[in-house]
C-alpha distance (Angstrom), angle and dihedral (degrees) to the residues before:
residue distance angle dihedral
X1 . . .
X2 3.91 . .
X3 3.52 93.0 .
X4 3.91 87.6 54.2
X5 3.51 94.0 44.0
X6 3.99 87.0 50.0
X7 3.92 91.2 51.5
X8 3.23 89.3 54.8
X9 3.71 101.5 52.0
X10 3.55 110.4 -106.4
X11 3.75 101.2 152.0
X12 3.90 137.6 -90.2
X13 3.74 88.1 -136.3
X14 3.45 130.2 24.5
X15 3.78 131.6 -175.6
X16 3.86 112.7 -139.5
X17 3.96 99.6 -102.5
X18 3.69 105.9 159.9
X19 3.54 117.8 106.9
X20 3.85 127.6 -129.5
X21 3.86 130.1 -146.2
X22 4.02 126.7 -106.7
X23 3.59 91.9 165.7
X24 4.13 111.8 79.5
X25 3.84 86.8 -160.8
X26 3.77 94.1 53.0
X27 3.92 93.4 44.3
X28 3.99 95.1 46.8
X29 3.72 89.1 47.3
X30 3.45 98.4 48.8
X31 4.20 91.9 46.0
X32 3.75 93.3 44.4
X33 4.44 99.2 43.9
X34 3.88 86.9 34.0
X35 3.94 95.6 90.6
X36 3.69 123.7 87.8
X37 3.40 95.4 -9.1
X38 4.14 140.4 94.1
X39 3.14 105.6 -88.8
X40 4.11 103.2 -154.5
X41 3.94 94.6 37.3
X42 3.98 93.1 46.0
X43 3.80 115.9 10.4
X44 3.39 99.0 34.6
X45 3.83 103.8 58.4
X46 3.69 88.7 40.1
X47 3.63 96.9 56.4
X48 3.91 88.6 45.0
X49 3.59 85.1 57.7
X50 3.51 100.4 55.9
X51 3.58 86.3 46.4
X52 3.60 93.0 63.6
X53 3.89 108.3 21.4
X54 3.75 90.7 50.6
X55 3.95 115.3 35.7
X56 3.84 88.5 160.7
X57 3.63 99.7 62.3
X58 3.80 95.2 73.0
X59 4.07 84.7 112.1
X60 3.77 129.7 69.2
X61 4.02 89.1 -135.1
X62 3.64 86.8 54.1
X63 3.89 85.7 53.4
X64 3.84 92.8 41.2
X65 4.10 75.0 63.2
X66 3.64 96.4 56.6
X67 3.71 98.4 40.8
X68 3.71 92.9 58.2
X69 3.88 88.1 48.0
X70 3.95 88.6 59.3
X71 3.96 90.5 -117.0
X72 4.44 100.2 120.3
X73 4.09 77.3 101.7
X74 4.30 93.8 51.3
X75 3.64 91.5 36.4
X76 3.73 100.3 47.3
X77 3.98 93.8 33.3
X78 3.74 93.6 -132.2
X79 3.91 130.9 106.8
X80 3.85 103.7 -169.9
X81 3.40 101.0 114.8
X82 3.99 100.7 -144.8
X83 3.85 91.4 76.8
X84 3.57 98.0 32.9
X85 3.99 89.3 63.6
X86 3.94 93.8 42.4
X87 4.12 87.2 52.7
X88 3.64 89.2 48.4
X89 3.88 88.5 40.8
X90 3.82 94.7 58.0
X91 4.13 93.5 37.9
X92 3.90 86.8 57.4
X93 3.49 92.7 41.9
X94 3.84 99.8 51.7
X95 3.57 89.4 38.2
X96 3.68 92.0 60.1
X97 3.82 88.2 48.1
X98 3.91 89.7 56.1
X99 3.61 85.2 -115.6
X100 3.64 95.8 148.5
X101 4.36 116.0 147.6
X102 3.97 132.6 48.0
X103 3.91 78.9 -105.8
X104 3.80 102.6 57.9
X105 3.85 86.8 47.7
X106 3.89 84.7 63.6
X107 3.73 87.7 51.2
X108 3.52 99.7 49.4
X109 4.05 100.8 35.7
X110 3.85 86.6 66.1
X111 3.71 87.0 57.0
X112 4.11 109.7 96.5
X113 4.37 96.3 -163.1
X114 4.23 79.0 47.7
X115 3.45 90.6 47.8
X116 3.83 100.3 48.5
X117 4.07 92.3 44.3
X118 3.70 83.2 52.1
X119 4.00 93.6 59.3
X120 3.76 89.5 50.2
X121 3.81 80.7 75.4
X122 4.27 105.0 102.9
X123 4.13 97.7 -108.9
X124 3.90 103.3 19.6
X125 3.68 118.3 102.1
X126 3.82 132.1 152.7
X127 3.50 95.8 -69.7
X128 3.89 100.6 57.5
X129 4.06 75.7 43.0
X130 3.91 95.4 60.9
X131 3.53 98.9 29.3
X132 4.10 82.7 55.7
X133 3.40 84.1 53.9
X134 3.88 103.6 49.0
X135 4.39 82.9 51.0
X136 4.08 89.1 57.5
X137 4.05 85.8 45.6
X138 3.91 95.2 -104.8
X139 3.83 108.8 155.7
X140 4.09 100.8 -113.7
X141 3.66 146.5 121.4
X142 3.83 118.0 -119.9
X143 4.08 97.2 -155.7
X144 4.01 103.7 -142.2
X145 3.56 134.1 161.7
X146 3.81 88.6 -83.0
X147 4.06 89.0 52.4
X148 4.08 85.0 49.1
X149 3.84 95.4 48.7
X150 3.87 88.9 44.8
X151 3.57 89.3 55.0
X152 3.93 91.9 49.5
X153 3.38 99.2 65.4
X154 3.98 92.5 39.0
X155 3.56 86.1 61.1
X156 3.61 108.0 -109.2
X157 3.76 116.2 129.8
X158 3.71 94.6 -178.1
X159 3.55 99.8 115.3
X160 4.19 98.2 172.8
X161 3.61 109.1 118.4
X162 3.86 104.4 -130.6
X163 4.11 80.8 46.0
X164 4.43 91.5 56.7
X165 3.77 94.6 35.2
X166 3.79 93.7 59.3
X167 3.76 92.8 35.4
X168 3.97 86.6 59.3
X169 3.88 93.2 38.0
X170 3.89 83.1 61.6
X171 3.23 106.0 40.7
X172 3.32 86.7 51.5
X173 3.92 98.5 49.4
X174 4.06 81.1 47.6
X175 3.86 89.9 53.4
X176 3.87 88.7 53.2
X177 3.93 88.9 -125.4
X178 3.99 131.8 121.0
X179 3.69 110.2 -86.8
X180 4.31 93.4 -127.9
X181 3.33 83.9 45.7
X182 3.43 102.6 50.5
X183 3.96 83.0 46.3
X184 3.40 94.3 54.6
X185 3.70 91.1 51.2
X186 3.73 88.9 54.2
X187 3.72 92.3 54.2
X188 3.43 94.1 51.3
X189 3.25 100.6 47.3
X190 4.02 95.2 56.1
X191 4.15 91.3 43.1
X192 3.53 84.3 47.8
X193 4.46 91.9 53.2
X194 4.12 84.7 47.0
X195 3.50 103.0 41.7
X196 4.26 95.5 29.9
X197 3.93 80.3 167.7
X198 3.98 97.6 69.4
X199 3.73 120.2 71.3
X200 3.87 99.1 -144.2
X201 3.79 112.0 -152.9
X202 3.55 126.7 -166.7
């Protein structure tokens, strides 16, 4: 997998560039709208807009607020109701775990018994987990279909998640370069080869 990733041209060095969350809001938003859907024509310009049309709700009590007003829909700008109710699903269950900053979700998402209670929540498995992770600046790989297709073409047929995410990890540890950076260089290397059109920036 490094040599793959070396061929083709991740590089020798690489500065840490990717961005972590100190806005609860922002981060929940972004891990909850993320899947199955484009991330720079939908997530993206939602997230930014929680960012700047709600300042306050950069804490999961502040959310635990907004949920019991009825306003996940207003605050997320989205009215299917399947990600609504995980969003509000993961508020109320962090908020009952006195999980509260950006910073305690660092804490806690290096905690495997958290971890696993958190996956008994309907819609959160260990990919929303470790790409949670990567936007609080934990050191993972959150194995998506872009991580999978990567893998493809490197050769590895493997397709078990624990299997991938500690392929990556190594390869990336191998390669000398941050592991969430590494996976963000993966991801936008495969949007890039299906959507040739976007310049993907990191």
């Amino acid at each position: 997998m490094a040599d793959f990733a070396s061929s083709q041209g991740v590089p020798a060095t690489y500065a840490v560039r990717r961005s972590t969350y100190k806005h609860a809001g922002a981060l929940l938003g972004d891990a909850v709208l993320q899947a199955g859907l484009s991330y720079h024509s939908v997530v993206m310009p939602r997230v930014g807009r929680i960012l700047k049309e709600f300042p306050d709700a950069d804490r999961v009590s502040a959310l635990s607020y907004l949920v019991e007003k009825g306003s996940t829909a207003h605050l997320l700008n989205w009215q299917h109701p399947t990600k609504i109710e995980r969003f509000e699903r993961l508020v109320c269950f962090l908020h009952r775990a006195k999980v509260d900053t950006t910073d305690d979700m660092r804490t806690v998402l290096k905690s495997e018994p958290f971890c696993a209670d958190l996956q008994s929540l309907n819609g959160v498995g260990p990919k929303t987990i470790d790409y949670m992770a990567c936007l609080v600046g934990i050191e993972s790989i959150a194995v998506d279909r872009h991580i999978r297709t990567f893998a493809l073409r490197s050769g590895v047929n493997n397709d078990a998640y624990d299997f991938l995410k500690n392929v990556f990890c190594f390869a990336a540890d191998l390669l000398s370069i941050s592991r969430r950076e590494f996976d963000a260089w993966v991801w936008s290397r495969e949007a890039s080869r299906q959507s040739p059109q976007l310049n993907f920036v990191f």
